[in-house]
N, C-alpha and C positions, 0 to 999 in steps of 0.2 A: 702469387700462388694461384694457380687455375682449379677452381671449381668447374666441373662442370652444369651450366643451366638445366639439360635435361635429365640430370642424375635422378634414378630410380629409387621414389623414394622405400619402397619395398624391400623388405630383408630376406633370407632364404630363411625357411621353416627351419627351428633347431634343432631336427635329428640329420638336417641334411648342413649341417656346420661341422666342419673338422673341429677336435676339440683344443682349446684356447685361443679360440679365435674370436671369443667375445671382446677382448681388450682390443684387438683391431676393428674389431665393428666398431664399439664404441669412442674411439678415438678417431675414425673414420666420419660419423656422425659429428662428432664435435666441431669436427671441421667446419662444416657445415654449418651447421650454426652460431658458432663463433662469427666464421665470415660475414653471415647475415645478420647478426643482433649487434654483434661485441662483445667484449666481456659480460661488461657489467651487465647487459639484457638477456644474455645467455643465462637459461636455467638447466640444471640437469635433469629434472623433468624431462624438456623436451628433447634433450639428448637421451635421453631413455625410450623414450617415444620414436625417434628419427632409427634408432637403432634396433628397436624391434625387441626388446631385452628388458627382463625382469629389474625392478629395485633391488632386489638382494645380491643380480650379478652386477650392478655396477661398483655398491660398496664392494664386493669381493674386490673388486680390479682395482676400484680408485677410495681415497678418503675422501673426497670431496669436487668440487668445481676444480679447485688452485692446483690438486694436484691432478687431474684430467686436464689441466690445461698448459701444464708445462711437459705433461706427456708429448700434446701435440706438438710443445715448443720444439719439443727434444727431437720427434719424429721430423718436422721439418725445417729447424736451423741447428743445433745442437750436433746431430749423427751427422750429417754432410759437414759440418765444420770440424766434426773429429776426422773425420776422413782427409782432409786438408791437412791438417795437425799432424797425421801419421804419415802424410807421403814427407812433411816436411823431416820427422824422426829418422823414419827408416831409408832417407835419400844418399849414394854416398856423398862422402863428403867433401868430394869434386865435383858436385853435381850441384850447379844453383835449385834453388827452389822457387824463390821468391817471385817472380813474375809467373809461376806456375799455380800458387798457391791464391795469388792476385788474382788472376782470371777465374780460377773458381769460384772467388768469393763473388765475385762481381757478377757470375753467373748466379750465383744462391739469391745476390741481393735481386736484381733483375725477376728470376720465377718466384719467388715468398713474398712480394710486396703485402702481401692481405696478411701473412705473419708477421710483417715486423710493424704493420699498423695495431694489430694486435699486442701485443708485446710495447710498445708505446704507451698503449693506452692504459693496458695494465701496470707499466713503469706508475703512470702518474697518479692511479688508485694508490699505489704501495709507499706512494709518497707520503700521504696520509693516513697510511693505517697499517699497524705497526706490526702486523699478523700478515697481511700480505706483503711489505717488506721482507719479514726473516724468509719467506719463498722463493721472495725474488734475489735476494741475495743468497741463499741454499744453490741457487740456480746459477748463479754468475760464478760463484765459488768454483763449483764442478767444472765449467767452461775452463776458469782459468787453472784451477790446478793440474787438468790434462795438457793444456799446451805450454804450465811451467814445466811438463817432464818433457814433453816433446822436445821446447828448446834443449833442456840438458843435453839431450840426446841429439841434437842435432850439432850441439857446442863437443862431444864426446868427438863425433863424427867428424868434423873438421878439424879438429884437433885445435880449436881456437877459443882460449881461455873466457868463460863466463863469467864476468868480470863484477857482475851487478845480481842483486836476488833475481832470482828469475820466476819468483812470483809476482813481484813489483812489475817484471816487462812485461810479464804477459798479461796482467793487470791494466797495463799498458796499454798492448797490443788491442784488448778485448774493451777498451774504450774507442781506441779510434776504430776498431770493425762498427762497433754499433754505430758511433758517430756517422762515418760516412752510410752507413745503411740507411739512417734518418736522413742526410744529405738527400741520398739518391730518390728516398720515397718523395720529396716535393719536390726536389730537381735533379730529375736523372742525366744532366748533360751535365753535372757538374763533379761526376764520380764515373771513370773508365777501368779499366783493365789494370792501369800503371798506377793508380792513386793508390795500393798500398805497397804495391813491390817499390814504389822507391822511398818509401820511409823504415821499411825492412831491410832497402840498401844501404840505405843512412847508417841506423844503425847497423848494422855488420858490421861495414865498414870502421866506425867510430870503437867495435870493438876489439877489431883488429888491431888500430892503433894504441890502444890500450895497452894491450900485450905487445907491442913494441913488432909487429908484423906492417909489411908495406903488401903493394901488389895485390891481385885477384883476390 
């Protein structure tokens, strides 16, 4: 993810702010400082301060750090991964997706590297404490329950029988995304464009045979 170095730390005066747009400043800030602290050294103090905004309008916006900070998850791995999720739902269903859906991610992973060190980091806090765990899994929940409906709909669309829960695959699915995103943050030549289109090929494929289908 690109920060910019000579980012302004100055905010416009608040009658010159359209109104709710404090949740985007603030989330905006966060950034920021996340990138530069880390979780764990991030205060929202200083996100209060970077963003130019009262304590009573950040409680308005957020309960806390955890949920300011899966805001920004959401802003930048979360919404672009539904986005993916939906080209693959609403594709027809002669229309591959899969190495389409690949390059995006690989795209995501490539620009959010300072999110998914984030997100890492925060993994391993949530390991230990069991208040940040139910977040982090609140969070993973949502991820997968959008792209168990996306697959249904993409298995509608093809006409080729979903053979297996399709929360378990996408459960699935949204492990080996993470996984190889951690791959690619220490070794980016070890995850390309193809590394998830052809384990989405696999399986299709594998589910094709199930339903007793050959060919494309």
């Amino acid at each position: 993810m690109a920060v910019k170095a000579n980012r302004q730390r100055g905010r416009p005066h608040r009658a010159d702010r359209e109104a709710g747009s404090s949740r985007n400043e603030l989330v905006d800030a966060a950034v920021e400082v996340f990138v530069e602290r880390g979780y764990a050294a991030a205060t929202v103090e200083e996100v209060i301060r970077r963003a130019g905004l009262s304590k009573g309008t950040f409680y308005f916006n957020f309960a806390g750090k955890e949920d300011l900070f899966f805001a920004v998850v959401d802003e930048h791995l979360s919404r672009p991964s539904r986005d993916l999720m939906a080209l693959t739902a609403n594709a027809p269903g002669d229309t591959p997706t899969a190495s389409t859906v690949s390059a995006g991610l690989f795209d995501l992973l490539r620009r959010e590297r300072s999110m998914l060190l984030l997100l890492q980091e925060y993994w391993a806090l949530a390991a230990r404490d069991a208040r940040l765990a139910a977040q982090y899994r609140a969070w993973q929940e949502s991820v997968r329950d959008v792209l168990a409906e996306a697959l249904r709909e993409r298995h509608r669309n093809t006409g080729v029988r979903l053979s297996v829960d399709a929360e378990r695959l996408a459960q699935a699915f949204v492990a080996l995304a993470l996984g190889l995103a951690l791959q690619s943050v220490v070794d980016p030549d070890a995850v390309d464009e193809a590394s998830f289109s052809e384990v989405l090929d696999l399986v299709y494929d594998g589910l094709r045979l199930r339903a007793g289908l050959s060919g494309p």
